[in-house]
C-alpha angles and dihedrals in degrees: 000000000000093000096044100087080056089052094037090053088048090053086056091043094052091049091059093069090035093061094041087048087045096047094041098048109035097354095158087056093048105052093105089049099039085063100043084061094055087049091050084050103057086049085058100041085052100053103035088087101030094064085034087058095038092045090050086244101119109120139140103268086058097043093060097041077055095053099039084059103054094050079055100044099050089038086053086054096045082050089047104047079047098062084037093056113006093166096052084048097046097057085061104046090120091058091042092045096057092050086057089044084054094046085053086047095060098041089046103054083038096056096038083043102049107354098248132082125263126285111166102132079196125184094258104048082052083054097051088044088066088045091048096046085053089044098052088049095061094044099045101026100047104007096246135144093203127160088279087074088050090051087044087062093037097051095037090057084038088060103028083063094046085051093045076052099044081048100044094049099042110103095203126009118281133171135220092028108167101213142334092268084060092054097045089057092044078055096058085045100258116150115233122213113237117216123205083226103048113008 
């Protein structure tokens, strides 16, 4: 059990390339399966921490490793529903390109502040993970921009600036902070209760 959330993680890491692969070869015939590996990989995105937390087995080397592959696995499936549907993409390049500005950001300000990237896993971004796995359905699966795209944008800047504040407000790095309220309260010296289920 102890080594699951590692093979979990890998699991995550392997389905980036095979979507890409999939996308970028016969991408019309693996819509379906392109999508039942998103979905895979937010099980597994789910669960990683969750066993990690319950085995005793949550620290700072997997956290990071968590937190790596998942930047790789939703950019393999931006990159996907791009090849997929360049010209629907194309038309919201402005939107798409402030939420990358906003990543950079993070890492940025993380990496000036404390000299290591960011690693918050906070409430929101989980949040924006499950808008982006409906948005991506939509995208890759029917060929749509909905209002699940639009909440996917709102809810990524939303949590790219909770994460700049958890950042800014943290006094020393810390991983698997749940939202900026959490580390201002870690700032004035407060102790936060970790859950197996959140952080």
């Amino acid at each position: 059990m102890k080594k699951l959330p590692y093979i979990l993680i890998a699991i995550r890491f392997f389905i980036a390339p095979t979507v890409l692969l999939l996308s970028y070869l016969k991408g019309e015939g693996f819509r379906s399966l392109i999508l039942v590996l998103m979905y895979i990989g937010l099980l597994t995105d789910i669960f990683d921490g969750i066993v990690a937390r319950k085995t005793g087995v949550s620290s700072e080397k997997l956290r990071r490793l968590d937190s790596q592959t998942d930047l790789i696995f939703w950019l393999s499936l931006g990159v996907s529903s791009y090849i997929l549907n360049p010209e629907l993409i194309k038309k919201e390049w402005t939107g798409i390109l402030l939420i990358f500005i906003m990543e950079a950001l993070c890492y940025i300000i993380s990496i000036w502040k404390f000299g290591k990237e960011t690693c918050t896993h906070a409430f929101l971004a989980k949040m924006w993970g499950v808008s982006l796995l409906i948005a991506f359905t939509y995208l890759i699966g029917f060929q749509e921009i909905t209002w699940a795209f639009y909440l996917s944008l709102g809810l990524g800047l939303i949590s790219h600036i909770d994460v700049i504040l958890i950042i800014l407000l943290l006094p020393k790095w810390e991983y698997d902070i749940p939202s900026s309220y959490h580390a201002w309260k870690i700032r004035r010296g407060k102790q936060r209760k970790k859950t197996i289920f959140f952080n």
